[in-house]
N, C-alpha and C positions, 0 to 999 in steps of 0.2 A: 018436639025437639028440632023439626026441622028449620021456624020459624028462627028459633033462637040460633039456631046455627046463621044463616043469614043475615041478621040483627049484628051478629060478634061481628061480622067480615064488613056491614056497613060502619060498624066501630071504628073496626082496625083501618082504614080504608080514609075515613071521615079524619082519625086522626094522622095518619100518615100526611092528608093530601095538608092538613093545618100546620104540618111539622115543614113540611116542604115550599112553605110558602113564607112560613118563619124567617127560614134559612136563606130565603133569596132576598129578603127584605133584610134585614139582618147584616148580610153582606154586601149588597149594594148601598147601605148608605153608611156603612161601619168600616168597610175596608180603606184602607189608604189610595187616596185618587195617580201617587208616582205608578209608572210600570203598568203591565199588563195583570198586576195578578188580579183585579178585582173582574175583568175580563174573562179571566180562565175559569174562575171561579163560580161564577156564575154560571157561564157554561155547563160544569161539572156537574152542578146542582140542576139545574134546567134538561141536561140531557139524562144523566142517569136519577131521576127522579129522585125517590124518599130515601134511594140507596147511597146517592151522592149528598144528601141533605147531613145522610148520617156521618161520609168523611168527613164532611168540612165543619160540623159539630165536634167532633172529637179529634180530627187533625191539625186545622186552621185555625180555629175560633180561637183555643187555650191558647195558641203561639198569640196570636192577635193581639189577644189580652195581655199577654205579656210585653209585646213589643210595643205595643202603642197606649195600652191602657182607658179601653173600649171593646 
């Protein structure tokens, strides 16, 4: 059991770090170059890792998509 227990957390771990990297790619070549936000943005993703990966998934991106249509 123990194996598999370690295995699941190199999972979770493995996909976190590929979400997180999604998200910074994602946004720096997607965001609009006006203004500071691609800026901030990144940041937020880069400092608070796969936690910030996941606001700017469900807070930014759908606005994005709406506003700019990308």
């Amino acid at each position: 059991m123990y194996p598999l227990f370690l295995y699941m957390i190199f999972l979770f771990g493995a996909t976190a770090a590929a979400f997180w990297v999604w998200m910074i790619i994602d946004c720096a070549t997607r965001e609009p170059v006006e203004g500071n936000e691609r800026l901030i943005w990144i940041l937020i993703i880069v400092l608070a890792h796969w936690i910030g990966a996941l606001i700017y998934y469900f807070v930014r991106r759908p606005k994005r998509i709406d506003l700019y249509g990308r």
